[in-house]
C-alpha positions as CSV (number, residue, x, y, z in Angstrom):
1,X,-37.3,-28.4,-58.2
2,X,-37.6,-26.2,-55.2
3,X,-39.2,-22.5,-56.5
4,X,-36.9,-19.5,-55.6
5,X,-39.4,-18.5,-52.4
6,X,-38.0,-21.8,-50.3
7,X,-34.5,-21.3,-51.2
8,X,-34.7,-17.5,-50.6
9,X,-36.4,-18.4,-47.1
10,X,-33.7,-21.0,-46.5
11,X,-30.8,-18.8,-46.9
12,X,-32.7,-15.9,-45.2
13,X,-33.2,-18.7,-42.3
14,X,-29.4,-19.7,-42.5
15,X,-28.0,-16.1,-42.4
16,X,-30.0,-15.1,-39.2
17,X,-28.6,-18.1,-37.5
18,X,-25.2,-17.4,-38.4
19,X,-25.5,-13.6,-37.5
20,X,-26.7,-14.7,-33.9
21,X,-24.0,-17.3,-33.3
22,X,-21.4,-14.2,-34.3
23,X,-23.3,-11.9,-32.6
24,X,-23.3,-13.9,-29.5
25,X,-19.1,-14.8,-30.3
26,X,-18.6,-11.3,-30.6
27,X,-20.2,-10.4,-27.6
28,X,-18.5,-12.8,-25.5
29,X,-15.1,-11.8,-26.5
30,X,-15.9,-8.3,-26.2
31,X,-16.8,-9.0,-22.8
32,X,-13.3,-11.3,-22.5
33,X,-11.2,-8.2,-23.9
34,X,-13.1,-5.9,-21.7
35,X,-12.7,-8.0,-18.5
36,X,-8.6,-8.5,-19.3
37,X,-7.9,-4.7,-19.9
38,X,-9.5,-4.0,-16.1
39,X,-7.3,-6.9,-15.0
40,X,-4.4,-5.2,-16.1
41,X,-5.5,-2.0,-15.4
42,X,-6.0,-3.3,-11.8
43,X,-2.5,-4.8,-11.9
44,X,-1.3,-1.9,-12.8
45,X,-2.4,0.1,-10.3
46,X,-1.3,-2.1,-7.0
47,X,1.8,-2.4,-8.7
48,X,2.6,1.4,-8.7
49,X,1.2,1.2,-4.9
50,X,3.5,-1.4,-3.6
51,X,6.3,0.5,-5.2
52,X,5.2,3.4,-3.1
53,X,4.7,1.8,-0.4
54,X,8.3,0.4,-0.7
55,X,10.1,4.0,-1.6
56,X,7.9,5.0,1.6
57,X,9.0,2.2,3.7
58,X,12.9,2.7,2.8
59,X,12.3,6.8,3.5
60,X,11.1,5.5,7.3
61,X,13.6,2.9,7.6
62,X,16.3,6.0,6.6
63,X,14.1,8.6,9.0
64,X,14.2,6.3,11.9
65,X,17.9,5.5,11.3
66,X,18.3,9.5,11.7
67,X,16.3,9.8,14.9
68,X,18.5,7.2,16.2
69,X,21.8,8.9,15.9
70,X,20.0,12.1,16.8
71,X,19.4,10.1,20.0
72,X,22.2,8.5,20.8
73,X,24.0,12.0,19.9
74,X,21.7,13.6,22.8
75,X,22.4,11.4,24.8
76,X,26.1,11.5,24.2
77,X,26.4,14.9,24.8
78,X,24.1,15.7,27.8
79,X,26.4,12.3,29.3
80,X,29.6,14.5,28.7
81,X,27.6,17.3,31.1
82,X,26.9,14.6,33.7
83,X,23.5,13.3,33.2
84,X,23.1,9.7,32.2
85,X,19.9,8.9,29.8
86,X,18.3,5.0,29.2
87,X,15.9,4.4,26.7
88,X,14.6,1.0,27.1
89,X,11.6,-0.1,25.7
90,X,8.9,2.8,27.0
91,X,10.6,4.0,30.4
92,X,13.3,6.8,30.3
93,X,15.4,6.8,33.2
94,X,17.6,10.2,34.0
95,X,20.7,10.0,35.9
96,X,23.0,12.7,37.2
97,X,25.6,13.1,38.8
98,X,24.3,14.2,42.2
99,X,22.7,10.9,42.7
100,X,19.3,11.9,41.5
101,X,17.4,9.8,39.4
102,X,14.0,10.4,37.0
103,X,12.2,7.7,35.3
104,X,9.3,9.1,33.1
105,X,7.0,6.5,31.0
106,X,7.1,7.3,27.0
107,X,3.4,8.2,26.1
108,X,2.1,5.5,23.6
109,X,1.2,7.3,20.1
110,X,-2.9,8.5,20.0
111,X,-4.9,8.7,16.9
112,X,-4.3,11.8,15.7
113,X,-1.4,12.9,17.3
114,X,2.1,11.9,15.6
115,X,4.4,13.0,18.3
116,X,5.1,11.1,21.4
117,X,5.6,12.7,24.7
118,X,6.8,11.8,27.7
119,X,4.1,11.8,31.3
């Protein structure tokens, strides 16, 4: 019959091994939970960007909509005094109603200044 020193040493022996394997269980799933919560996180976040970027999207798209009628509006009323405006692509062209004519370039957009000008 084995004495009580082996089967102390053998349980001893056995209880290590299983508190490694948990350890090493726990650890992985910890790093599993850990990895998932940043996913989400990350998720999350780009989520609330791209709705941003959509609310600030449909603000330019209403903007731009504004500046057109403010535009055409313009160009409505300074046609009513007798000078004709174009707008096509980057030239503006200037009628009036003596025969003289203006064509100005529009001024592409540089970093760092928002408004464009005409040459």
């Amino acid at each position: 019959m084995p004495d009580i020193a082996s089967t102390l040493s053998i349980i001893s022996i056995l209880l290590t091994i299983g508190a490694l394997l948990g350890g090493i269980w726990a650890f992985k799933s910890g790093i599993s939970r850990t990895a998932n919560e940043i996913q989400e996180r990350v998720i999350n976040a780009l989520e609330a960007d791209i709705e941003l970027l959509r609310k600030r999207l449909d603000e330019l798209k209403d903007e731009n909509t504004h500046l057109r009628l403010v535009i055409e509006t313009i160009c409505t009323a300074l046609k009513s005094r007798g000078l004709i405006i174009r707008i096509e692509d980057n030239l503006i062209s200037i009628d009036d109603t003596t025969g003289g004519r203006t064509v100005r370039r529009i001024k592409r957009i540089q970093e760092g200044n928002e408004k464009s000008s005409s040459e």
